[in-house]
C-alpha positions as CSV (number, residue, x, y, z in Angstrom):
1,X,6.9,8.5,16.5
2,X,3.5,6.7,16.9
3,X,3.8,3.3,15.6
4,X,0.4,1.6,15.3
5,X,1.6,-2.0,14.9
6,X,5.4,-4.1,14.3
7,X,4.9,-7.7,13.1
8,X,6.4,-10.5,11.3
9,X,4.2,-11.9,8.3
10,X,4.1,-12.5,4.6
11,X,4.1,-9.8,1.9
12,X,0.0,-10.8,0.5
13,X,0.6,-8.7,-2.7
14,X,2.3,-7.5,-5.3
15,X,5.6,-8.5,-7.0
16,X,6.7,-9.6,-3.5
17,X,3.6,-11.7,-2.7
18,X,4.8,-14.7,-0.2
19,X,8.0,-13.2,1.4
20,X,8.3,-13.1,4.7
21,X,8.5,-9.6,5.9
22,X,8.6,-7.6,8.8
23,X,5.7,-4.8,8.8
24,X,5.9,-1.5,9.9
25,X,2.2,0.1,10.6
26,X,2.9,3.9,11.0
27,X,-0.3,5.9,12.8
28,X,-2.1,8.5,10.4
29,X,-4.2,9.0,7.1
30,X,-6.0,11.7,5.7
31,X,-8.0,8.9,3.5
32,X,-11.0,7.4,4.7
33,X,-11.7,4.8,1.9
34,X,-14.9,2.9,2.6
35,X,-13.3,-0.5,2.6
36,X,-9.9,0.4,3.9
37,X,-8.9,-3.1,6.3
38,X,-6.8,-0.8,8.7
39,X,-9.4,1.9,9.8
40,X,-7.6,1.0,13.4
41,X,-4.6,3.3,12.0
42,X,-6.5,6.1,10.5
43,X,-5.7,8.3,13.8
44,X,-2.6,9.9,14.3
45,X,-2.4,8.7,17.8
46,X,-3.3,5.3,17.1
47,X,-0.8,3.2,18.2
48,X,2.5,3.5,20.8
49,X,5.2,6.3,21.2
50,X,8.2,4.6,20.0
51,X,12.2,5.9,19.3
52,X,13.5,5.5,16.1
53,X,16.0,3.5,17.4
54,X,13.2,1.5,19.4
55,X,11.4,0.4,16.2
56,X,15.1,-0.2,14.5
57,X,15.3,-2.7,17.3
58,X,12.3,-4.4,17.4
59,X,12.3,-4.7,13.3
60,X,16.0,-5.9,13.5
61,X,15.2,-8.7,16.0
62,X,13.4,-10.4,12.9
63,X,16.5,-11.4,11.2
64,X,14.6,-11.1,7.7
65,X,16.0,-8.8,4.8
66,X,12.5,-7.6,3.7
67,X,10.9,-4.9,5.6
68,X,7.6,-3.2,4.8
69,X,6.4,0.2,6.1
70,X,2.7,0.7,5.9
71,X,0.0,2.8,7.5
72,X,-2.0,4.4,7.7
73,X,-0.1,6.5,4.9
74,X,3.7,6.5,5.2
75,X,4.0,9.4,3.3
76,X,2.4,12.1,5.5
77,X,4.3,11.2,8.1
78,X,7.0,13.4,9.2
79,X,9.9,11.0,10.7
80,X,9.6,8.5,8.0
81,X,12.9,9.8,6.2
82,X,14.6,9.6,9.5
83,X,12.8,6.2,10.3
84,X,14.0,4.6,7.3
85,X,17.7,6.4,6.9
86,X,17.8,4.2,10.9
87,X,17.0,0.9,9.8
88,X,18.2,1.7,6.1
89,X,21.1,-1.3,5.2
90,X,22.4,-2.4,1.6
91,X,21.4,-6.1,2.6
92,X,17.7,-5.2,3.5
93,X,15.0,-4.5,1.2
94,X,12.6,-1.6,2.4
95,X,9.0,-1.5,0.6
96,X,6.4,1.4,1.3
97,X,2.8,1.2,0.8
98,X,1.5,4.1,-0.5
99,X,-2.2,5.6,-2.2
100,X,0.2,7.6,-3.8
101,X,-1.1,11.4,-2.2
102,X,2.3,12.8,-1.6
103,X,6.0,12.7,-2.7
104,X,8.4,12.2,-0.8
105,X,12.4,12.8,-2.2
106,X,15.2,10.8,-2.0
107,X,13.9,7.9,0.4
108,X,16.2,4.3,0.7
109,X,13.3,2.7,-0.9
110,X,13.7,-0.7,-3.3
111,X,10.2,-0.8,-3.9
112,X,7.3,2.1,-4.1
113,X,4.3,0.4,-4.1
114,X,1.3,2.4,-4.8
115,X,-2.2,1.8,-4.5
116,X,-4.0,4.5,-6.3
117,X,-7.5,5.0,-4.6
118,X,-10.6,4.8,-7.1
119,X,-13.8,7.3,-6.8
120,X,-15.7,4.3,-5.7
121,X,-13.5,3.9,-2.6
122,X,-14.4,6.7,-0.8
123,X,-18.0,8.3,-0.6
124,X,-19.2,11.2,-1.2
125,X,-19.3,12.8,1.8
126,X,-15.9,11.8,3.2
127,X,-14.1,13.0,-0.3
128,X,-15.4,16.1,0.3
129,X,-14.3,16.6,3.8
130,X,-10.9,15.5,2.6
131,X,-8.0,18.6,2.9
132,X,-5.5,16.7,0.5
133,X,-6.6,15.2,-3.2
134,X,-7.0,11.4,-2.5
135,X,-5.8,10.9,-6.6
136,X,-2.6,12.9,-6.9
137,X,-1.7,12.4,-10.1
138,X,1.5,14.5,-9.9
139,X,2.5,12.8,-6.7
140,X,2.1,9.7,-8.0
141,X,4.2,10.2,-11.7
142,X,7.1,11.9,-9.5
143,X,6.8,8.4,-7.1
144,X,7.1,6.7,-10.4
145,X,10.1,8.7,-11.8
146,X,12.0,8.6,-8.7
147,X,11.8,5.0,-7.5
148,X,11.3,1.9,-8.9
149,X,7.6,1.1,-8.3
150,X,4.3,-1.3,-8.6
151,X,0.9,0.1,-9.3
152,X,-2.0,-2.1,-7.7
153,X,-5.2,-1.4,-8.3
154,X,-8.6,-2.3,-6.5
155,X,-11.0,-3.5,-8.4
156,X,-14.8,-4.0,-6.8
157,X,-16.5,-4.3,-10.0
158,X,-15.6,-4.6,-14.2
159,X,-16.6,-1.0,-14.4
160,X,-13.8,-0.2,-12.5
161,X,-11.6,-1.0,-15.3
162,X,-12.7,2.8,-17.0
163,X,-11.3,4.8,-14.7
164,X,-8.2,2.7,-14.1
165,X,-7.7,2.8,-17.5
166,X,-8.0,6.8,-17.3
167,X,-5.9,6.8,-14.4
168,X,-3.2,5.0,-16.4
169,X,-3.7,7.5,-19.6
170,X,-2.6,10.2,-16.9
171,X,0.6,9.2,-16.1
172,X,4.0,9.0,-18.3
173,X,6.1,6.2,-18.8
174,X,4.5,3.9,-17.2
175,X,5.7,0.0,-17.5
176,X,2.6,-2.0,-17.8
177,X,4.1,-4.6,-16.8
178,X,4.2,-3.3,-13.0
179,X,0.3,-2.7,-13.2
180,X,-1.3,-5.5,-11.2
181,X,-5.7,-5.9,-10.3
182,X,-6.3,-7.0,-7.2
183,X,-9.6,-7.9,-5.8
184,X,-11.3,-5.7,-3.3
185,X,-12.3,-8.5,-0.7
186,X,-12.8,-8.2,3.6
187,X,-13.2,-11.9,3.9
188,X,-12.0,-15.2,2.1
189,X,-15.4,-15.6,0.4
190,X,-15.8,-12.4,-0.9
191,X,-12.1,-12.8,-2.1
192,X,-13.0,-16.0,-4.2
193,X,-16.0,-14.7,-5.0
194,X,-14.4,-11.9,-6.6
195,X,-11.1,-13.9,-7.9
196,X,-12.3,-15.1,-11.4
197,X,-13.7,-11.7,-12.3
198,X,-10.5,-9.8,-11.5
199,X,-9.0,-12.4,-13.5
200,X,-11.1,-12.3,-16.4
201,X,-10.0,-8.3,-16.7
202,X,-6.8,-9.1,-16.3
203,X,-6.7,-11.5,-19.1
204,X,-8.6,-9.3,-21.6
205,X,-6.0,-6.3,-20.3
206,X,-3.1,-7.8,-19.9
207,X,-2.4,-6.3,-16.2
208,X,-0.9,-9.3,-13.8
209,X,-3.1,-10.7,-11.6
210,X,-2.1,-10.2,-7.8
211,X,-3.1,-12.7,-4.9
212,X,-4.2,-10.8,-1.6
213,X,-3.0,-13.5,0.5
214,X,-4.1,-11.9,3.6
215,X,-7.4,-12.5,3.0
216,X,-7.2,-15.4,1.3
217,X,-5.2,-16.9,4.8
218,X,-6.1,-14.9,7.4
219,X,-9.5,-13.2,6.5
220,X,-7.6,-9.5,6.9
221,X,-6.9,-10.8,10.3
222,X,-4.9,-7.6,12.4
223,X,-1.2,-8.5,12.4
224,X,-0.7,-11.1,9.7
């Protein structure tokens, strides 16, 4: 499989913000989000022909229990069941990062965390070149149904919060209580620029708040 980048870091978001983790970058989206921070793994071919067992190796040399594969978009890519049933262990916990634009049955996942993808993330233009919906609602609620899950949202502006809210009215059973804002931020100023409006909404809505630590560390830094 073509493996765009391995490294050892910590989680920036979500429930799991600050835990050291090994990341798994997996080559290959169909998205082309306008402020996406891995454009370098939108290619299939971007990255190195690795084994399975290769990448069990090198992510297994870590010695941490938390692994995270990312992309890219996991889910599109075909040897991700067999990647994860490789490195798959009771003591590990495995997290994917996911927009959310495809189901995927019966993975060894402890954590689905999906990152729904706004209309203001990708233009025009691109969204309608796109061959697969880049808001699959029905992908998404079976994700939900199926694993235990996070929801993080982008948010650029406050007039986000509209269509997140309709996003949210779309899906069943949803625990708000998993539904976390995040500021959409490229560099630490923009970040705490950003920071107190994100958490003025989610104040007023209730959402949790989450860091994006690798910006607010690293400036989005590749591989940490």
């Amino acid at each position: 499989m073509i493996i765009n980048e391995i490294f050892y870091s910590l989680q920036g978001e979500g429930s799991l913000a600050g835990v050291p983790s090994v990341f798994v970058r997996l080559a290959g989206c169909p998205l082309r989000c306008v402020w996406c921070d891995t454009k370098y793994a939108w290619d299939k071919s971007a990255g190195e022909e690795m084994s399975i067992e290769a990448v069990k190796a090198k992510v297994l040399a870590f010695e941490v229990r938390h692994i995270v594969i990312t992309g890219g978009e996991p889910l599109v890519n075909d040897e991700l069941i067999a990647l994860i049933d490789a490195i798959g262990d009771p003591s590990l916990h495995i997290t994917i990062e996911t927009s959310g634009i495809e189901y995927v049955a019966s993975l060894k996942c402890d954590l689905m965390s999906i990152s729904p993808k706004l209309s203001n993330s990708i233009s025009a233009e691109a969204a309608d070149a796109l061959e697969i919906d880049p808001l699959n609602i029905d992908a998404m609620q079976r994700l939900i149904d199926e694993y235990d899950y996070q929801i993080k949202f982008v948010v650029d502006a406050p007039a986000d919060l509209d269509e997140i809210a309709a996003v949210i009215a779309k899906l069943k059973n949803v625990n708000p209580y998993k539904i976390m804002l995040m500021p959409q931020a490229a560099t630490k100023t923009e970040y705490v620029n950003k920071l107190p409006m994100v958490a003025e909404i989610a104040k007023n809505t209730g959402f949790a708040l989450s860091p994006r630590l690798q910006v607010q560390l690293w400036g989005n830094s590749r591989g940490k």
